[in-house]
C-alpha positions in Angstrom: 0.8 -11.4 -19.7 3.7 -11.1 -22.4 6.2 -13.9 -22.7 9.2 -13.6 -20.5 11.2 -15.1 -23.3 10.2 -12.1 -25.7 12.7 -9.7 -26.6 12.3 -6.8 -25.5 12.8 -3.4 -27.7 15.9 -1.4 -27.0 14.0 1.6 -26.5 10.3 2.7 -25.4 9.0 5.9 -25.1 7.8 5.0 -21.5 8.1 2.3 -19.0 5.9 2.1 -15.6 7.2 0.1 -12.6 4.6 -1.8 -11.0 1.2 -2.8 -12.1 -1.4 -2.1 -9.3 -4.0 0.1 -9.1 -2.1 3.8 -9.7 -0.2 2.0 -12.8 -3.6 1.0 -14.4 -5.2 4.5 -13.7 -2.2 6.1 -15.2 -2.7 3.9 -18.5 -6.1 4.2 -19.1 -6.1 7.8 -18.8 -3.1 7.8 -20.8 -4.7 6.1 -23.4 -7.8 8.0 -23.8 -5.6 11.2 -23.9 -3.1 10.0 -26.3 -3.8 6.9 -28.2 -0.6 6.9 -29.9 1.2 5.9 -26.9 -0.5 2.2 -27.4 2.8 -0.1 -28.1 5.1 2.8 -27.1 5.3 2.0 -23.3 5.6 -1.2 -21.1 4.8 -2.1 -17.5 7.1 -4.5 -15.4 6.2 -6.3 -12.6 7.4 -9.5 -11.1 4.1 -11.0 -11.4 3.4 -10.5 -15.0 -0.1 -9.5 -14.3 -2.2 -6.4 -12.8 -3.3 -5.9 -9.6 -1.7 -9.4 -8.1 -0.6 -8.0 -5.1 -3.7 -6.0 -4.8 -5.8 -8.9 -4.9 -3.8 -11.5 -2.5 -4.0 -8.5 0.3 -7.4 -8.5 0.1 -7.5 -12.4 -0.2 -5.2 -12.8 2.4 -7.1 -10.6 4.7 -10.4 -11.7 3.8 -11.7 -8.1 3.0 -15.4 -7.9 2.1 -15.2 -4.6 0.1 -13.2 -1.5 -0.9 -13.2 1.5 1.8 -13.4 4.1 -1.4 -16.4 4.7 -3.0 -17.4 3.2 -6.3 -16.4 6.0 -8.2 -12.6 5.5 -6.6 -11.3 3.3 -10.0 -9.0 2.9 -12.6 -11.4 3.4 -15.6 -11.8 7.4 -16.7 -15.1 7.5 -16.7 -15.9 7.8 -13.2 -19.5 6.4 -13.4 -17.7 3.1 -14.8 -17.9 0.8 -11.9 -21.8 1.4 -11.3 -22.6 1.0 -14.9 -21.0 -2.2 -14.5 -23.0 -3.2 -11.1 -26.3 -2.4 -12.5 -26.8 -5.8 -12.3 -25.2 -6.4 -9.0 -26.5 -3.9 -6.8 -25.8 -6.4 -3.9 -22.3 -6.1 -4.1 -22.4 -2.4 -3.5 -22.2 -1.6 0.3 -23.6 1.1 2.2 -22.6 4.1 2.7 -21.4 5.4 -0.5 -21.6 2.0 -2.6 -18.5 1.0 -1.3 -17.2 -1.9 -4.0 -17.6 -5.6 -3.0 -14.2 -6.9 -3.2 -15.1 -9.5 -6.0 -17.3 -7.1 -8.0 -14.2 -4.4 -8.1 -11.9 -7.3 -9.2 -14.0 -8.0 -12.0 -14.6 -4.3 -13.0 -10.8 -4.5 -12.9 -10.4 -7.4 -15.6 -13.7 -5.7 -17.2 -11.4 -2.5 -17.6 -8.0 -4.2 -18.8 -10.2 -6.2 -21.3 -11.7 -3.1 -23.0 -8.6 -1.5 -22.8 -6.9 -4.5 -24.4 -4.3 -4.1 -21.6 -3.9 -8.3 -21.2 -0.4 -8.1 -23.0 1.0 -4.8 -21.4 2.7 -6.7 -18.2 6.6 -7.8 -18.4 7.0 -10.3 -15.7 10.3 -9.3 -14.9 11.3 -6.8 -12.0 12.8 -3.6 -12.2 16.1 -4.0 -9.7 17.9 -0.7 -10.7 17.1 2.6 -12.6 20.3 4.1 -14.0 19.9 7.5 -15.4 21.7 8.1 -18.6 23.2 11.5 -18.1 23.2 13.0 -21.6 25.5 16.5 -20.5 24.0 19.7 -22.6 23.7 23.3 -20.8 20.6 23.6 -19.2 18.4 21.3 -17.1 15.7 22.5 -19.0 17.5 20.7 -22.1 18.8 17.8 -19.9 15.2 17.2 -19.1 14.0 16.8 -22.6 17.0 14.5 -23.8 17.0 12.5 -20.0 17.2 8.5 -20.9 17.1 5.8 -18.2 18.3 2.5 -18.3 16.2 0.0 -16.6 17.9 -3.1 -15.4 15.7 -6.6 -15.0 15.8 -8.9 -12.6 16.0 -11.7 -15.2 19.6 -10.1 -16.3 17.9 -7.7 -19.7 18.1 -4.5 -20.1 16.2 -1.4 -22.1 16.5 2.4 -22.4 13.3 4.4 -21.3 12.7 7.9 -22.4 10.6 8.5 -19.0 9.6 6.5 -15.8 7.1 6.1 -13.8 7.6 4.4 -10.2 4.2 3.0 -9.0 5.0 0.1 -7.2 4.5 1.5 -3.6 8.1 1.5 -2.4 6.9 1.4 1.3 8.8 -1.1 3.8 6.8 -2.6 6.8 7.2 -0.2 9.6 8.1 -2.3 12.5 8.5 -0.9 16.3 12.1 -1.1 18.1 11.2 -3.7 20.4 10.6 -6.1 17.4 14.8 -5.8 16.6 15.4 -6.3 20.7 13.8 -9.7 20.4 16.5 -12.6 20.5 15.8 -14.9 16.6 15.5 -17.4 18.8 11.4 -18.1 18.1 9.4 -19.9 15.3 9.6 -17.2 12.8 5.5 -17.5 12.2 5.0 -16.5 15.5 6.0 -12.9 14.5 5.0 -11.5 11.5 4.5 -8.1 10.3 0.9 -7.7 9.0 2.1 -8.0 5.0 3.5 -11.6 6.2 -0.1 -12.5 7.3 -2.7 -15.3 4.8 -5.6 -16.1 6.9 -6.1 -18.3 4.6 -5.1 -21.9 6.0 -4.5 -20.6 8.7 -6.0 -22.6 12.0 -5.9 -20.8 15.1 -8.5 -23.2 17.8 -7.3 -22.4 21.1 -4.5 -19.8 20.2 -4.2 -16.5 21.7 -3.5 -13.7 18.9 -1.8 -10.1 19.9 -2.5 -8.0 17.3 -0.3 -4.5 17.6 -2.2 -1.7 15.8 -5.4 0.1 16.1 -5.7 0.6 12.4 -8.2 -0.9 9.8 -5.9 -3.7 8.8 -5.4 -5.0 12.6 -9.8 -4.9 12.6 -9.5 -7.4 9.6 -7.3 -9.4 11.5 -8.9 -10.1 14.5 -12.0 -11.0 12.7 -10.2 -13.1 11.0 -8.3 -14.9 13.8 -11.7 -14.9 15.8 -13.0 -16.9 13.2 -11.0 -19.5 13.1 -11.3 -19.9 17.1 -8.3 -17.9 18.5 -8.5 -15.6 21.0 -7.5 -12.4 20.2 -5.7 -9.2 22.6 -5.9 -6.2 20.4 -3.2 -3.5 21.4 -3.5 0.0 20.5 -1.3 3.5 21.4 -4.4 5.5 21.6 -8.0 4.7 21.7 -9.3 2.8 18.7 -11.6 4.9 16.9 -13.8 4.9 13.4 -13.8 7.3 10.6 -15.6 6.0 6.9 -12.4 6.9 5.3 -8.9 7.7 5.7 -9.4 10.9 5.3 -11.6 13.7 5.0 -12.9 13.1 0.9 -12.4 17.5 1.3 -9.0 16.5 0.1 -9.8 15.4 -3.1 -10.7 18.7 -3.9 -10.1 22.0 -3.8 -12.3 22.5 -0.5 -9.1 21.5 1.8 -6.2 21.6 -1.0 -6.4 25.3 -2.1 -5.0 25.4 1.1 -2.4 22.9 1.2 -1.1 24.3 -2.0 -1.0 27.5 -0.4 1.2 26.8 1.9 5.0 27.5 1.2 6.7 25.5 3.9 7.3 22.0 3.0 7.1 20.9 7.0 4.1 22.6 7.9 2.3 20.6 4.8 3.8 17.5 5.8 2.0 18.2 8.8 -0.8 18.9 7.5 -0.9 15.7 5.4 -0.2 13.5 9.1 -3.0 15.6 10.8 -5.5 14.7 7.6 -4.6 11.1 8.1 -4.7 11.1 12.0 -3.3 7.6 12.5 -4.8 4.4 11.4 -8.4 4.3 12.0 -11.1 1.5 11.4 -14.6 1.8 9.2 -17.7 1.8 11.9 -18.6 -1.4 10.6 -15.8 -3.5 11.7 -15.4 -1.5 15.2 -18.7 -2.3 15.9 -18.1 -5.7 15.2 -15.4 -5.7 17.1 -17.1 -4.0 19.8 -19.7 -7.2 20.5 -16.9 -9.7 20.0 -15.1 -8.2 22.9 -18.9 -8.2 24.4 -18.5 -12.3 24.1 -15.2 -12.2 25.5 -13.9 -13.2 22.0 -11.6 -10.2 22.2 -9.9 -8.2 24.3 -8.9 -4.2 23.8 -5.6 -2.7 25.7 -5.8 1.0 24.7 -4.1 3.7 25.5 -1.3 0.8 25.7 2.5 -0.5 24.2 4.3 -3.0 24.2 7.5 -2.6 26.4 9.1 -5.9 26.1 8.7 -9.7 24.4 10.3 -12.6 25.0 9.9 -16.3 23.5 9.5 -18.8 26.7 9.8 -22.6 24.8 6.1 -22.7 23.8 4.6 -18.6 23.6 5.4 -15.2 24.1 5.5 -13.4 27.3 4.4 -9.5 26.7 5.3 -6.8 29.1 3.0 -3.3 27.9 4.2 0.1 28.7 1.5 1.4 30.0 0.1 -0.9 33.2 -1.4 1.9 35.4 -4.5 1.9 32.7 -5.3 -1.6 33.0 -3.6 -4.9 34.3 -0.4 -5.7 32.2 -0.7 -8.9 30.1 2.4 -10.3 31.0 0.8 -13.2 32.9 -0.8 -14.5 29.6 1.2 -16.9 27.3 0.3 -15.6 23.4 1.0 -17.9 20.4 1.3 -15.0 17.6 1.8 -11.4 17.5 0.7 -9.7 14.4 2.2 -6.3 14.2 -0.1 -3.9 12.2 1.9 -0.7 12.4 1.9 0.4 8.5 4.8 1.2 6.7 6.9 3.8 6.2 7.8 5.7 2.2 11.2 7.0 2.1 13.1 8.2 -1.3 16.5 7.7 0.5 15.7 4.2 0.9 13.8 3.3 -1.9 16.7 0.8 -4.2 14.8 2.3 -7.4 15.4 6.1 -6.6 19.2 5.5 -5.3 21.0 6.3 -8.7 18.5 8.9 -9.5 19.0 10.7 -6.3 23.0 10.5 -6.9 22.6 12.0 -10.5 19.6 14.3 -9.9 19.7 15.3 -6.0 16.4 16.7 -5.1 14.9 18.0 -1.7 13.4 15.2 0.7 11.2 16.4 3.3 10.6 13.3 5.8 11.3 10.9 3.9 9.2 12.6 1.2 10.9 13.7 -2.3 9.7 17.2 -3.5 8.5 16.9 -6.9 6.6 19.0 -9.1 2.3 19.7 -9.8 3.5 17.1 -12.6 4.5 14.6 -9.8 7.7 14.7 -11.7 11.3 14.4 -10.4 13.7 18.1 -10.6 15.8 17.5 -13.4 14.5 14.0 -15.5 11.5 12.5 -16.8 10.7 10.5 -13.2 7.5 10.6 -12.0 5.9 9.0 -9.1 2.7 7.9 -9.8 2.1 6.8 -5.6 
């Protein structure tokens, strides 16, 4: 972590917002490419260190291990992480030798150790990017000469030849009926998934509705089971398993020749939301799941919404959308709801790409900018690295 009373240098060559996952890959394999970029770039986050926010999720949650593969990691070599479990073949997990969550946490320090990354995190955040618009013929030329001035949230600021934006920029998608609700409630009883630390948390007694069908609402029940609350898991459509997100065919040429193949920009998107299919959960937690709704730990309303909510003194009162399938749970009083409904990306919102969209207006296809093979913004040196 460098010293948030440092100066900083007027200028670097590169500066990368956000230091999770995507920001680590991109500076390893920067580094092995070009080693002469060592000292010439900087990464900000808030935090001052990698992967924080990546590791309280998976804290907060209590997530045993990764749902990637072992060969899914920041380190180039993609045989990195087993090399590094040799001696801890218990924390891989079957199928695949999906990472333990503690083993890929130390890989991760393993990695920024070797790389000698310790001291590449500015613990400041990145509020604004302002590009610098230099004014010669061509946006071929306006490209090469493009300059953006990055503005902290501790009041510096420093020019950057390029950017990269990897700090997510998603915002918890909630449903409308969460804005219907009157503010007049405990503000813990209704959080967005994000909001949740099991951690601490005790739940004897408490009955838990948990809005999602995805693989972060499976966490969550287990975790509020645990700790003696009973839990009402609400889904849209039946909840159903997959290993991962999506088909791994998209990692490769196998289902992308044909994606890139494709001219329209709405029919991919398309394509990308019927790869994903939703949220989905790993057949190891469903089936878990499965017998704790067998012990009448929890309860499963598929196929079901929630219409309406309202805060009576002491718990909710939850009218679903859908009471034909099964009886409605209105009649129950709930402590919590935990919405686990995702998020949502969108360039017109994003605070970091406002400025850049004024001065460099690009295409946005729902919600999704239309950069380059380079990932690379039309008309700059911005890239989104997630």
């Amino acid at each position: 972590m460098l010293d948030p009373l440092a100066t900083l240098p007027e200028f670097i060559n590169l500066a990368i917002v956000g230091a999770g996952p995507h920001a680590l890959t991109l500076v390893t394999h920067l580094l092995q490419k070009k080693k002469s970029m060592r000292g010439r770039f900087r990464v900000f986050d808030p935090s001052g260190t990698w992967m924080n926010r990546w590791h309280h999720q998976f804290a907060a949650f209590e997530i045993p291990h990764l749902r990637s593969p072992a060969v899914h990691q920041p380190d180039p070599d993609p045989h990195a992480l087993r090399t590094f479990a040799e001696s801890r073949p218990h924390d891989l997990f079957a199928p695949y030798d999906l990472p333990g969550t503690q083993l890929f946490r130390d890989f991760c320090q393993e990695t920024i150790r070797r790389w000698q990354l310790e001291d590449c995190v500015y613990p400041a955040q990145v509020v604004r990017v302002e590009p610098i618009i230099v004014g010669v013929a061509s946006p071929a030329e306006n490209r090469g000469r493009s300059r953006f001035c990055l503005h902290l949230s501790n009041g510096q600021t420093i020019i950057a030849r390029r950017v990269v934006i990897a700090n997510g920029g998603a915002v918890p998608n909630l449903p409308d009926w969460v804005g219907q609700i009157p503010t007049n409630y405990p503000q813990d009883r209704l959080l967005h998934s994000h909001q949740v630390d099991l951690r601490g948390l005790h739940l004897q007694g408490e009955r838990v509705l948990i809005v999602g069908g995805g693989l972060t609402s499976g966490h969550l029940a287990l975790g509020a089971v645990e700790r003696g609350a009973q839990v009402l898991l609400m889904s849209r459509r039946n909840v159903y398993d997959k290993l991962f997100d999506a088909d791994p065919g998209w990692i490769g040429p196998k289902y992308l020749k044909g994606f890139w193949a494709e001219p329209d920009l709405h029919t991919r998107w398309q394509m990308i939301q019927q790869a994903r299919n939703g949220g989905s959960m790993t057949p190891m937690v469903l089936s878990q799941l499965r017998r704790l709704e067998r012990d009448s730990q929890i309860e499963f309303y598929e196929q079901c919404g929630v219409s309406q909510v309202k805060w009576n003194d002491d718990g909710w009162q939850v009218h679903c959308d859908n009471s034909a399938v099964h009886e409605c749970i209105h009649h129950q009083s709930i402590d919590r709801i935990w919405v686990a409904t995702g998020s949502q990306l969108d360039a017109r919102n994003h605070p970091l790409l406002h400025d850049v969209l004024a001065a460099h207006p690009i295409e946005v296809v729902n919600g999704l900018p239309v950069i380059d093979e380079h990932l690379r913004w039309q008309g700059c040196e911005l890239f989104r690295a997630c």
